[in-house]
C-alpha positions in Angstrom: -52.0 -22.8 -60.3 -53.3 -19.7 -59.9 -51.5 -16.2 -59.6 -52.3 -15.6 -56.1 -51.3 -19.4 -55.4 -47.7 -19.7 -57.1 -46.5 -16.0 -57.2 -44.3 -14.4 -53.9 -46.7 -13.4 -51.0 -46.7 -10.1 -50.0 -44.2 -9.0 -47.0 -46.5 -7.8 -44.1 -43.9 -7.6 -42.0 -44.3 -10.5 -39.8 -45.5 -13.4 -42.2 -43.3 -12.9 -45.1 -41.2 -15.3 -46.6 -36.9 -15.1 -46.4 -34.9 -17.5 -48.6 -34.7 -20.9 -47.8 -38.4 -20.7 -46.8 -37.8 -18.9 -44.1 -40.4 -16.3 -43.1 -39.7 -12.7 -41.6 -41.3 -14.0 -38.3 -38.6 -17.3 -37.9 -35.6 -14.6 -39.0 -36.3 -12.3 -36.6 -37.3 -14.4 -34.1 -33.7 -16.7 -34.7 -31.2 -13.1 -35.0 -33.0 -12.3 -31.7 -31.7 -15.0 -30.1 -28.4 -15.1 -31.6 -28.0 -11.7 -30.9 -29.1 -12.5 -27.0 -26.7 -15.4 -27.2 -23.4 -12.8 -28.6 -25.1 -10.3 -25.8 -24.1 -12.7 -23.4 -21.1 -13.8 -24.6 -19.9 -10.5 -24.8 -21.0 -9.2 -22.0 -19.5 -12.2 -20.0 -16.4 -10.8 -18.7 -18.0 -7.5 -17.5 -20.2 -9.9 -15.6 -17.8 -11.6 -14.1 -16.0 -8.3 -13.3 -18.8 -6.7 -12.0 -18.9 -9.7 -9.1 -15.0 -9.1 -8.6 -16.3 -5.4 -8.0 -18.4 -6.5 -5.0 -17.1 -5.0 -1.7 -15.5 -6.9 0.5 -17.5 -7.0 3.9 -15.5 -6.6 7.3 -18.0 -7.4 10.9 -16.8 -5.0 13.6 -18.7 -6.3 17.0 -17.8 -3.6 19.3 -19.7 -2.0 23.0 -22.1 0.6 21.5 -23.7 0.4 25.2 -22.3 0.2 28.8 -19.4 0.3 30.8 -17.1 -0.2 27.8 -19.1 1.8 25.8 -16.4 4.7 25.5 -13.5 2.0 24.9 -15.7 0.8 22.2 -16.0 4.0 20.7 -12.5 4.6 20.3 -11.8 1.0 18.9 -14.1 1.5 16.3 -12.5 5.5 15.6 -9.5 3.3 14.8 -10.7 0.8 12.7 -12.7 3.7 10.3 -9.6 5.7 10.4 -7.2 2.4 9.3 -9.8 2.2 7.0 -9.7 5.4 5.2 -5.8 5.7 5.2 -6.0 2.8 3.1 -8.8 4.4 0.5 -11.7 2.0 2.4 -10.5 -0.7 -0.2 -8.2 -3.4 -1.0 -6.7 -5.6 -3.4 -9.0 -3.1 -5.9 -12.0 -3.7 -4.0 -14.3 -1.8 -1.5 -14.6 -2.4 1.9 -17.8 -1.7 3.6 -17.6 -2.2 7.5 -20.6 -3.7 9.4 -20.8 -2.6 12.9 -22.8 -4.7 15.5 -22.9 -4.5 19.7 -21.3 -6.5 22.5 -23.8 -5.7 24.8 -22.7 -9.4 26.7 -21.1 -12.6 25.5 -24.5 -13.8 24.5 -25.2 -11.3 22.0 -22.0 -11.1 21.0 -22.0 -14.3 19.7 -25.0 -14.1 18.4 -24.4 -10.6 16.5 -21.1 -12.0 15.1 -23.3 -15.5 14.0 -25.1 -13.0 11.5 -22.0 -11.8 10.1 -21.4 -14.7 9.3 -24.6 -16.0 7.7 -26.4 -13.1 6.7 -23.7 -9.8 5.8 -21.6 -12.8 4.5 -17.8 -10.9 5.9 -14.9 -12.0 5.2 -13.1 -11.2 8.6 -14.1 -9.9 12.0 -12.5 -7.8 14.2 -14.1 -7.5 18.2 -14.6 -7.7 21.7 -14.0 -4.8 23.9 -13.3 -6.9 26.4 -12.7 -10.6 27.3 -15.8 -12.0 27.9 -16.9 -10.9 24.6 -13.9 -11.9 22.3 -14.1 -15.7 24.1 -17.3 -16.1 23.0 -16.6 -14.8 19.0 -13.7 -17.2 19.0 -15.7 -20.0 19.4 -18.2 -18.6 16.8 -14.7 -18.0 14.6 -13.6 -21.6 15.0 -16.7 -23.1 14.1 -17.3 -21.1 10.8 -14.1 -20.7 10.0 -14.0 -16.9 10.1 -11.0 -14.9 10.2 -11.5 -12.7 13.6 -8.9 -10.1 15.5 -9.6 -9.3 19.1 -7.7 -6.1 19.8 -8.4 -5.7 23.7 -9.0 -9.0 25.3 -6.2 -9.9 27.5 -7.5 -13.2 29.5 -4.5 -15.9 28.5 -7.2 -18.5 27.7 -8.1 -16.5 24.2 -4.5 -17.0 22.9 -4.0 -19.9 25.2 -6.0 -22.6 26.4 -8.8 -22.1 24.1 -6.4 -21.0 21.0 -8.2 -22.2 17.5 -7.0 -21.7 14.3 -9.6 -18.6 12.8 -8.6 -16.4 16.2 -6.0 -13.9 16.2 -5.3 -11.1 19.4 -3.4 -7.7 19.3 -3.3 -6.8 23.2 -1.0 -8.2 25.4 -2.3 -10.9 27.7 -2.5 -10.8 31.3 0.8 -13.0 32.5 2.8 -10.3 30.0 1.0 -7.4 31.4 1.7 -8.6 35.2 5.1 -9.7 34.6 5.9 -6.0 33.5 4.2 -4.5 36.4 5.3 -6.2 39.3 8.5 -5.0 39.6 7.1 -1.7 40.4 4.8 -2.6 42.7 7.4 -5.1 44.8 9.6 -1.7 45.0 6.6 -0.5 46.9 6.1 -3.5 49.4 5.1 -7.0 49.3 1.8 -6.7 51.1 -1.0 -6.2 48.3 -4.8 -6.1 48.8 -6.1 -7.3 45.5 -9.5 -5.9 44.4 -10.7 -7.6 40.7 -13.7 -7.5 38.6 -16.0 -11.4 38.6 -15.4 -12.0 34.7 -12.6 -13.8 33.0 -9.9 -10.7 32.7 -10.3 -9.6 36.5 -10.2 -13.2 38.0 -6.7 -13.9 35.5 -5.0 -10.9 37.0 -5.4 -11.6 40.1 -3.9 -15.5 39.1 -1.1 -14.0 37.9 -0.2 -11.4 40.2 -1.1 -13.1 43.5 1.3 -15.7 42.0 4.5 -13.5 41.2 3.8 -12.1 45.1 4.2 -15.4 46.1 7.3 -15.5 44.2 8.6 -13.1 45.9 7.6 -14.1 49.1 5.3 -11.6 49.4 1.4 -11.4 51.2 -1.9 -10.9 50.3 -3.6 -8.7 53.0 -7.1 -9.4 51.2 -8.8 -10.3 48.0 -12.0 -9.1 46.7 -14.4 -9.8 43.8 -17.1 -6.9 42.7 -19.7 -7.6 39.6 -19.2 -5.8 36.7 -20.8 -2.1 36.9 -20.1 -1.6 40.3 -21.1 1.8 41.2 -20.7 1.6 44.7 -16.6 0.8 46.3 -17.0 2.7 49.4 -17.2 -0.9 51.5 -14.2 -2.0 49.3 -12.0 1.1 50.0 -12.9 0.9 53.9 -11.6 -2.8 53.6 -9.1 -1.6 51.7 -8.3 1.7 54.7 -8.4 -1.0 57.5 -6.0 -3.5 55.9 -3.2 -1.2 54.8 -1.5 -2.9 52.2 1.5 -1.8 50.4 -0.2 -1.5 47.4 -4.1 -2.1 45.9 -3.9 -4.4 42.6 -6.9 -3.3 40.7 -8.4 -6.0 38.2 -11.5 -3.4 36.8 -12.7 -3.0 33.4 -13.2 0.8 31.9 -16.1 2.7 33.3 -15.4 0.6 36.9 -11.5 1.8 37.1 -12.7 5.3 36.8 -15.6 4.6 39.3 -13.3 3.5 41.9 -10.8 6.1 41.2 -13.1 8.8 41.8 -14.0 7.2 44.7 -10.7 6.8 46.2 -10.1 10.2 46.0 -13.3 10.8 47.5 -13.0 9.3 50.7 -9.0 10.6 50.8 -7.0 7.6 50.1 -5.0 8.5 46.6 -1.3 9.9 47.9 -2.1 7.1 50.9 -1.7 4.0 49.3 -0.7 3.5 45.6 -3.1 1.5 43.2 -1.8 -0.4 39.8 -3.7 -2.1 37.3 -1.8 -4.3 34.5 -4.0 -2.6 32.0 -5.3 1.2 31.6 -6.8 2.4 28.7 -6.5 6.7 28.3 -10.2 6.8 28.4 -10.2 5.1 31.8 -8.7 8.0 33.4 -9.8 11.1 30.6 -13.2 10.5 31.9 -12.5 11.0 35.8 -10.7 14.7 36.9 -7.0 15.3 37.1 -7.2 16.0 41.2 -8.9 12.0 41.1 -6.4 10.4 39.0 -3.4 8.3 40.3 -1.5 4.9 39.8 0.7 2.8 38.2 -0.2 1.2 34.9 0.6 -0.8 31.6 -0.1 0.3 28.4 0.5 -1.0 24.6 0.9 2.7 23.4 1.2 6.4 24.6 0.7 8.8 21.5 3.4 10.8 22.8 5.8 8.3 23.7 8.8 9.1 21.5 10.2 6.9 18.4 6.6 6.5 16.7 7.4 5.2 13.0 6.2 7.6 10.3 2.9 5.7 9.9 2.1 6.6 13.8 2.6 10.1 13.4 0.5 9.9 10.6 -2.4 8.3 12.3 -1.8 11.1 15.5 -2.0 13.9 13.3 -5.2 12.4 11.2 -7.3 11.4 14.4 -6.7 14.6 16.4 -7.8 16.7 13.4 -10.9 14.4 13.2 -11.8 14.0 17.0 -10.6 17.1 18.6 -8.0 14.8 20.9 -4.9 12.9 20.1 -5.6 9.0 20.1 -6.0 7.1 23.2 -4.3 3.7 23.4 -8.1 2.0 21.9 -8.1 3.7 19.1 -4.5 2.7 18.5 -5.6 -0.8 19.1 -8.3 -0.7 16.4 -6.0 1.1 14.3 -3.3 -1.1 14.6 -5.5 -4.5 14.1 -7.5 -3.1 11.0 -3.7 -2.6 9.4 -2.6 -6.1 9.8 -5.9 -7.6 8.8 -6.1 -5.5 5.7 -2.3 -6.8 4.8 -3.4 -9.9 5.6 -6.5 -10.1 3.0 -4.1 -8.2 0.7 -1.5 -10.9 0.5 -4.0 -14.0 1.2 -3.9 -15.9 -1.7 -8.2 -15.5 -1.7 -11.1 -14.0 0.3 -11.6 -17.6 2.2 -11.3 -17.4 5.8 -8.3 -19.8 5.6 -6.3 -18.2 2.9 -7.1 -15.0 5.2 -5.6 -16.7 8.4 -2.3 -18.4 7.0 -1.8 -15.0 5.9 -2.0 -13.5 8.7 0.7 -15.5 10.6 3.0 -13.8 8.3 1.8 -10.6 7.9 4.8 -8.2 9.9 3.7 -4.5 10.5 5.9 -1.8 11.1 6.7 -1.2 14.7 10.0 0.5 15.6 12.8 -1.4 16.6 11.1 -4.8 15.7 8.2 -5.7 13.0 5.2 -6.6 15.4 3.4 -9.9 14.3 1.1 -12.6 15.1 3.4 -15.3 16.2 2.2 -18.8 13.7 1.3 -21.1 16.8 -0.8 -18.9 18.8 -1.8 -16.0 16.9 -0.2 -13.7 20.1 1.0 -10.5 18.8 4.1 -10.0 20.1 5.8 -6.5 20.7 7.3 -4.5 23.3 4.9 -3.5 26.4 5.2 -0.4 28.7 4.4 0.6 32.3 3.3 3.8 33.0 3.1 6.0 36.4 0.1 9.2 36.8 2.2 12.6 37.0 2.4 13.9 40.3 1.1 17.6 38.4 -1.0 17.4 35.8 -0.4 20.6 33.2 -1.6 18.6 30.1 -5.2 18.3 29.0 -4.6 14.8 27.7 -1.1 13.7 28.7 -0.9 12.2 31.9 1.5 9.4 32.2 5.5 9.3 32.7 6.8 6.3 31.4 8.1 3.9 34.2 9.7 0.9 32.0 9.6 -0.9 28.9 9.5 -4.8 28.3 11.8 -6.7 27.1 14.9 -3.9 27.6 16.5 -6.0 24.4 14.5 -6.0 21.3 15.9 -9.2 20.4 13.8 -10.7 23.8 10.1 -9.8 22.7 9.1 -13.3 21.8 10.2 -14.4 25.0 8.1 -11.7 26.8 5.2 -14.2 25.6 6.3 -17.4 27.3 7.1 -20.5 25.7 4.5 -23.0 24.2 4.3 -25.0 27.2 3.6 -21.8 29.5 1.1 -20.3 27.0 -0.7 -23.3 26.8 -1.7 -23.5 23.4 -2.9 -27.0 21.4 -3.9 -25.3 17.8 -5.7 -27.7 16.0 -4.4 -27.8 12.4 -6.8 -25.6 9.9 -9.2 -26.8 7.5 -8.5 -26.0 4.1 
């Protein structure tokens, strides 16, 4: 054998031999993948934390257009703000909030569908009015998403069409009515009753015509507008002609202001006083002190006293922010963005039902008594307050005198809700 034949081969760097027979080429080519495979192995767990470190997604479907457009607003000022108190993360992990419109139930439902499939959230909160939130619960039911309505007040959303993925903050109508009346029967028992044609307009004027009735009171006349009326002049004639004791009011946002303005207008406020179970601040901010009047029911006053520490808190923080002090919406969206964030923070996962068992026993701070979703309809429960226009308005933004609060005893606020069999809700057990 020659020299060349049996002697070592000279390394060129990619042909040479190794021991064992093993060229340069094969090593190489073998520690590369070894060293991929440790790569891997090593890097595993920072892999795995790196998808723990994924922000959470919460869906906020909320009026960015219309007549609830300014209620909308101040829903979603609360929500960012409960958002930021709490660092915009939780359980160690960002939150990034997805914001869609309500501009009907339609889209709604639609926009809250894509939350769903495509921004992949973890819980929704929604629905600027009631409309809107029936048709996300249905979307919530079927997907089995976590969702908060924190203005609706038809019954039916807690009630008759209850599902297991639905929760709602604001009182419901029958609560709302039951606190008012008593005012309004001190005033006479002949009521003219003018309501908005969607679901929150045509329940209050179910539930009050029927505690008239119980009363043995009278209806002197009933009428139905469509949403964004602009127009109440025929209404207030009807209204001038029938002279009731008192005008029940059933009107969403920007149509309560509308018809307040217009009241005034054609010299009717001091004549015959108007209530509505429901009044958001904005509803009257937006019309002129000299227009403003009536009795009304409200889930918070920012300068009501006894506001736990975390209220006074959230006032100070917003009014540095906005130029305002909060109005009762932005309370709302405040208030619901707290419990849902306790709720993913003690849920047991990020699964929609982990999220909702722990919401039934999420209990947030509220004064006297915790406030909570109650387990078998996912009604918040907590006191409710009725609220009278001052006769002089001095204050730029405080123009309500409190009139009564509901129940009187703490120890009543569940029964302020009704019983099971008055509520009407069936929940169907939830899917694991």
């Amino acid at each position: 054998m020659s020299q060349n034949q049996g002697g070592d081969k000279k390394d060129n760097g990619n042909t040479g031999t190794m021991g064992g027979g093993m060229t340069r080429r094969d090593w190489l080519t073998t520690a590369g993948k070894t060293l991929a495979s440790g790569a891997a192995v090593m890097s595993a767990p920072a892999f795995v934390r790196a998808q723990g470190d994924q922000p959470l997604k919460v869906g906020l479907v909320i009026a960015k257009q219309g007549v609830w457009t300014e209620q909308g607003e101040m829903i979603a000022n609360g929500v960012k703000l409960a958002l930021a108190e709490a660092g915009n993360q939780v359980r160690g992990r960002r939150i990034d909030l997805v914001w869609y419109d309500e501009p009907n139930p339609q889209s709604a439902q639609q926009n809250m569908q894509k939350l769903v499939d495509e921004d992949k959230v973890v819980a929704v909160i929604g629905g600027t009015n009631s409309g809107t939130s029936l048709a996300m619960a249905s979307v919530a039911n079927r997907t089995k998403m976590p969702y908060i309505s924190p203005n609706a007040a038809a019954r039916e959303l807690t009630g008759s069409s209850c599902n297991p993925y639905t929760f709602r903050t604001l009182a419901p109508t029958p609560v709302t009515c039951r606190a008012l009346a008593p005012s309004l029967l001190s005033k006479g028992k002949r009521w003219h009753f003018l309501v908005a044609n969607y679901a929150y307009g045509q329940d209050i004027q179910r539930a009050m015509s029927d505690l008239l009735k119980q009363a043995g009171g009278t209806m002197t006349g009933a009428d139905v507008t469509p949403l964004n009326t602009t127009d109440f002049s025929s209404f207030i004639l009807k209204i001038r002609q029938s002279k009731p004791d008192v005008v029940v009011l059933g009107l969403p946002g920007g149509d309560l202001s509308t018809f307040l303005k217009q009241y005034a207008e054609m010299g009717m406020k001091g004549t015959i006083p108007v209530a509505c179970p429901i009044i958001g601040d904005s509803d009257l901010w937006s019309i002129s002190p000299e227009a403003a009047t009536g009795y009304y029911g409200k889930p918070w006053h920012y300068s009501s006293p006894g506001h736990t520490p975390a209220e006074v808190a959230f006032i100070k923080s917003y009014t540095a922010k906005y130029g305002k002090p909060p109005a009762d919406k932005a309370w709302l969206g405040w208030f619901s963005t707290r419990g849902l964030l306790e709720g993913i923070r003690q849920a047991k996962s990020t699964g929609g039902a982990d999220i909702a068992s722990s919401l039934e026993t999420v209990r947030l701070d509220d004064g006297a008594v915790p406030a909570y979703f109650r387990a078998w309809d996912h009604q918040m429960v907590r006191s409710w307050t009725v609220f009278k226009v001052k006769d002089r308005i001095t204050d730029k933004w405080d123009w309500l005198d409190k009139v009564s609060l509901l129940p009187q005893n703490p120890a009543d606020v569940d029964a302020l809700y009704g019983t099971r069999q008055e509520v009407g809700c069936t929940m169907a057990a939830r899917a694991a």
